[in-house]
Steps between C-alpha positions, in 0.01 A plus 500: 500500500758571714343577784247191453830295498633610846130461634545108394870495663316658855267195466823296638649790742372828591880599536548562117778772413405665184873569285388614184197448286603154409676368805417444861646311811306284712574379841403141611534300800799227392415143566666274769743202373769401270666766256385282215133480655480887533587525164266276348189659744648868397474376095158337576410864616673669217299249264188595694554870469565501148215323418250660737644898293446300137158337577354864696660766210617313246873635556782240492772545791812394627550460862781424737566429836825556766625625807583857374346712263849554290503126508152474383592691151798303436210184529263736262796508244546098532076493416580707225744231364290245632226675231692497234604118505155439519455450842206658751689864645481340868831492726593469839812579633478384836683172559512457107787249400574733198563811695850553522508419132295722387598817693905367398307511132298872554709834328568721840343816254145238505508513867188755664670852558826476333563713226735438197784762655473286843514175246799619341680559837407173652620322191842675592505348793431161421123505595329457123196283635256562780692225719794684437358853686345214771868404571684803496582648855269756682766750513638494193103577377446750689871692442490436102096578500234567767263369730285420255702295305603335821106477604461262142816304560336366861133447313663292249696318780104441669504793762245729445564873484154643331247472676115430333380902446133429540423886468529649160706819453342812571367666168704863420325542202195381225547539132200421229612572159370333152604568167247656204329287261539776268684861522304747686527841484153610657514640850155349566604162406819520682318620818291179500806295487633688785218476700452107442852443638397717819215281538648164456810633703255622774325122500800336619578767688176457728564072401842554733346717774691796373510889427713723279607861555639567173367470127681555194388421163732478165441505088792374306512490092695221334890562563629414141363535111324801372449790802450708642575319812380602867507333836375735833259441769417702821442412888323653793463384844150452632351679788401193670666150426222289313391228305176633407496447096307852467814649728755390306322477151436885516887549643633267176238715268657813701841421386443411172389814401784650662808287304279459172598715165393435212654621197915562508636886365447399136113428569572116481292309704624244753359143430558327828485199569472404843358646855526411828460608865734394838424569818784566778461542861342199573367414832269262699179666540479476862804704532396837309579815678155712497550900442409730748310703259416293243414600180438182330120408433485247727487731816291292725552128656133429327662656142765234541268225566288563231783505246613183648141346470513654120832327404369180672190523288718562177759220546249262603299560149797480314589151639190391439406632161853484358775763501386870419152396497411860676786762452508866609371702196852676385585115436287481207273259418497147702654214433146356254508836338831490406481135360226633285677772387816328410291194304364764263849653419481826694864607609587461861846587730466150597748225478488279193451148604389319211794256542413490864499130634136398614489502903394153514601436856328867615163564278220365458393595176816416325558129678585213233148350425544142308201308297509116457 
């Protein structure tokens, strides 16, 4: 959903900064004229953005517009008030009669990249409010604090000090982990667990145009109530960087076997209760340094290609058919199978989700279907 909302936001501007899961800046062109007319256009937009993201996912927003991106949070907090008096989450600081009142109004701790020990220092010096650290002078900032501080005192003033970063931060490292449905204390069961994460981690790997040159794969029990309790796992580094899901699968399964034990020294055996697998070393997959004797089984240009065709083939069925329609056989049993299986009331490592919400927005087969 996430990503389907930042797909709507590029529909405005392809220069969309992805923050966080839930939060992105946008850069627009600002129209000509008045203060009060650029604000008015800049909430029509606002208005028009949050109800293009409502109408296309079905996700209710607040947006905000002005000069600086510190200054656009301190107009996201205002929508947030604005929400709460019953009012649509739209604001525009730019030429906004209300401005200086509300930043006079806004606790210097609410203000983007202050923390509550910088809060408590700025309240000592007579800053408490976000118009306060606006007004207080450049050197005294960046004596009592740093640059950075200093950088958010000139965005509130309207200067702006961080820029749009269009490209996302380079990935160190991939983590797929999932809690048991049930304890599990078979090796067999936890080495299909292992090797799903290495295939789902491998997906997104390949979705991102990347490779990893590490795998390491971990089993933890439950930390508290009745033991014995055990947490371990095990890494090795690949001989060629990869995203192939058989590569790392078998390097997952590999390690597994290595950190797995399964009774303690009184013959008690472990009941764990989750697995996962991270991958480290991450790199495009343009960029991999090829051995000079390689001992990987891809030795040729043509065995690369083909596993590249393979993986193609694979992700391309699952999209279509649904996720884990084909899986690599230490998986277990495909995603149908295992439906069957789990409606007859056959035990499974999988996640409960009975309580699960039904993906209205995302599946077919569960969207809301109403009779009159």
């Amino acid at each position: 959903m996430s990503r389907r909302v930042m797909e709507c936001l590029e529909s405005f501007t392809p220069d969309v900064e992805v923050y966080s899961i839930d939060e992105a800046f946008l850069s627009v062109p600002t129209p000509e004229g008045s203060p009060g007319a650029v604000c008015a256009e800049m909430e029509r937009r606002a208005r028009e953005i949050r109800a293009r993201v409502l109408r296309w996912t079905g996700i209710p927003v607040r947006v905000s517009f002005a000069e600086t991106k510190t200054l656009a949070k301190a107009a996201s907090e205002w929508a947030k008030v604005k929400l709460k008096a019953g009012g649509e989450p739209c604001v525009c600081l730019w030429g906004h009669p209300g401005r200086d009142a509300w930043l006079d109004s806004m606790p210097v701790g609410d203000v983007w990249g202050v923390g509550r020990r910088w809060a408590a220092k700025l309240e000592g010096l007579g800053a408490p409010t976000a118009a306060g650290l606006a007004a207080l002078p450049d050197g005294l900032v960046r004596q009592r604090f740093s640059v950075v501080l200093l950088r958010t005192a000139m965005e509130l003033r309207g200067v702006s000090c961080i820029p749009l970063d269009e490209a996302p931060v380079a990935r160190q490292t991939l983590v797929k982990s999932r809690s048991f449905g049930t304890p599990v204390s078979d090796l067999g069961a936890l080495s299909q667990a292992v090797a799903t994460h290495a295939a789902r981690a491998a997906e997104k790997l390949r979705r991102e145009g990347l490779v990893a040159g590490r795998v390491s794969a971990f089993v933890s029990t439950k930390r508290y109530g009745a033991g014995p309790h055990r947490s371990c796992g095990a890494d090795m580094e690949l001989a060629e960087a990869s995203a192939d899901t058989r590569a790392l699968v078998a390097a997952a399964r590999r390690c597994l076997e290595r950190a797995h034990v399964a009774r303690d020294a009184s013959g008690a055996p472990y009941r764990y209760r989750k697995a996962g697998v991270m991958l480290s070393e991450i790199r495009p997959a343009g960029t991999v340094q090829r051995g000079l004797f390689p001992i990987h089984e891809a030795r040729t240009g043509a065995d690369r290609q083909r596993q590249r065709a393979l993986m193609e083939a694979l992700d391309a069925a699952n999209a279509r058919f649904g996720k884990r329609a084909i899986v690599v056989a230490s998986q277990g049993a495909p995603e149908a199978l295992r439906r069957a299986r789990e409606a007859s009331g056959a035990p499974s490592w999988e996640m409960r989700r009975q309580r699960m919400s039904p993906r209205y927005t995302s599946r077919w087969d569960e969207i809301v279907v109403v009779r009159a």
